[in-house]
C-alpha positions in Angstrom: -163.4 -95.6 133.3 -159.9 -94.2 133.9 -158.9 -91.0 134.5 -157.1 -90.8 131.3 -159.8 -91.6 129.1 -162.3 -90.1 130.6 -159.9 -86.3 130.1 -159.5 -88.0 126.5 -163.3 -88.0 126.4 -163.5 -84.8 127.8 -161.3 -83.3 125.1 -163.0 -85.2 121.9 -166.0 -83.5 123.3 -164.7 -80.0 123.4 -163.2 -80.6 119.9 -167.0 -81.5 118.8 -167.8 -78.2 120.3 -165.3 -76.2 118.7 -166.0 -77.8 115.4 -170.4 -77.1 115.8 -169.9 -73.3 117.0 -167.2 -72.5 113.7 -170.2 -74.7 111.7 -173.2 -72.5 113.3 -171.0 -69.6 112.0 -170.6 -70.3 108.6 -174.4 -70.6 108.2 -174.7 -67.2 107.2 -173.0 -67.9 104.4 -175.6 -70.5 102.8 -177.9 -69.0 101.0 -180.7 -71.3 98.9 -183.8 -70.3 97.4 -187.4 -71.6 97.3 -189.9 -70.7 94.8 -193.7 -71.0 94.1 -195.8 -70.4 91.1 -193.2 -71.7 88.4 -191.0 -68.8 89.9 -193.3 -65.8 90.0 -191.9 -65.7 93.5 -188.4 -66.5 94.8 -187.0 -66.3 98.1 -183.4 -66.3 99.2 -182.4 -67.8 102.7 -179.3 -68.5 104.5 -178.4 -71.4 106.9 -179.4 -69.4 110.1 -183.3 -69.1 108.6 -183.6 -65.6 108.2 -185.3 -64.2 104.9 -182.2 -62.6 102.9 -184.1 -62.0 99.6 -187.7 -62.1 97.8 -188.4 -61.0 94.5 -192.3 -61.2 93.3 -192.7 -60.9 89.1 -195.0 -57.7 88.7 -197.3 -60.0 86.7 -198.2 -61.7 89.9 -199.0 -58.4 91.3 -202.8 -58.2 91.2 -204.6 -55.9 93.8 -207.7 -57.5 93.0 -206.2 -60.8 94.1 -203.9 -60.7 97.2 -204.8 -63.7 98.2 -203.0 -65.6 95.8 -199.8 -63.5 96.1 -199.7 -64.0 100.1 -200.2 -67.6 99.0 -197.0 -67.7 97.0 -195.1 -65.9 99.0 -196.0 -68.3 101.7 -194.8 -71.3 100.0 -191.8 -70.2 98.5 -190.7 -68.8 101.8 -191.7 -72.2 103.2 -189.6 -74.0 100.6 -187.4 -71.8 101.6 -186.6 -72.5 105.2 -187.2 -76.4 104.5 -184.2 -76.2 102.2 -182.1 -73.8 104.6 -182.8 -76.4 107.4 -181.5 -79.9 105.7 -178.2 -77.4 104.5 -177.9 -76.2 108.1 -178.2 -79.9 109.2 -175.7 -81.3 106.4 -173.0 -78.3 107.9 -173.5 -79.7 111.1 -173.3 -83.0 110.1 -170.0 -82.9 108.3 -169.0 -80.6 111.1 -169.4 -83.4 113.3 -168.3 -85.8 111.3 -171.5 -87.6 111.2 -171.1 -88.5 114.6 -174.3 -87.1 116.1 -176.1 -88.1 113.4 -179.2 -90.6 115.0 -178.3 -89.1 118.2 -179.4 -86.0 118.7 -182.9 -87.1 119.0 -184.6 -84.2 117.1 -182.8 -81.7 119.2 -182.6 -78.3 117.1 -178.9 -76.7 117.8 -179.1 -72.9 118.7 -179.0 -71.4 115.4 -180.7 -73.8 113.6 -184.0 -73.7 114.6 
């Protein structure tokens, strides 16, 4: 490989960079929501996985029955995340161009874990 395409390399890479950190930045700013129990609970979370809202229906609310609340809770936070994650990967992707896309070999980027 020549010198010149290897900086040409070099600087495609740093572009790929540049273009995944301004991507990991912008995740704050997706927000999806998840939901269990036809909607008795909803959660709101943004592309960096962090919980950003929950609202529970006071009809779910039973003290008798807490189980079944912490087991909605639980899957619409679930729901959640799993949706946060594939929007995460999709800014990434387009980010990226697509080009790491059957590269990365499972390999979580800092912020999207």
């Amino acid at each position: 490989m020549t010198k010149g395409n290897l900086t040409g390399l070099l600087k495609q890479a740093q572009k790929i960079q540049e273009k995944i950190l301004k991507a990991q930045e912008e995740l704050e700013n997706i927000v999806v929501e998840g939901s269990a129990g036809g909607g008795m609970v909803t959660v709101r979370v943004n592309g960096k996985q962090e919980l950003v809202g929950l609202v529970i229906a006071p009809e779910v609310v039973d003290p008798q029955d807490t189980e079944m609340l912490e087991d909605l809770v639980m899957a619409a936070v679930n729901q959640g995340l799993e949706k946060a994650q594939e929007a995460a990967n999709e800014q990434i992707s387009s980010a990226t161009g697509g080009l790491l896309g059957g590269l990365t070999g499972g390999i979580k980027f800092p912020g999207l874990t």
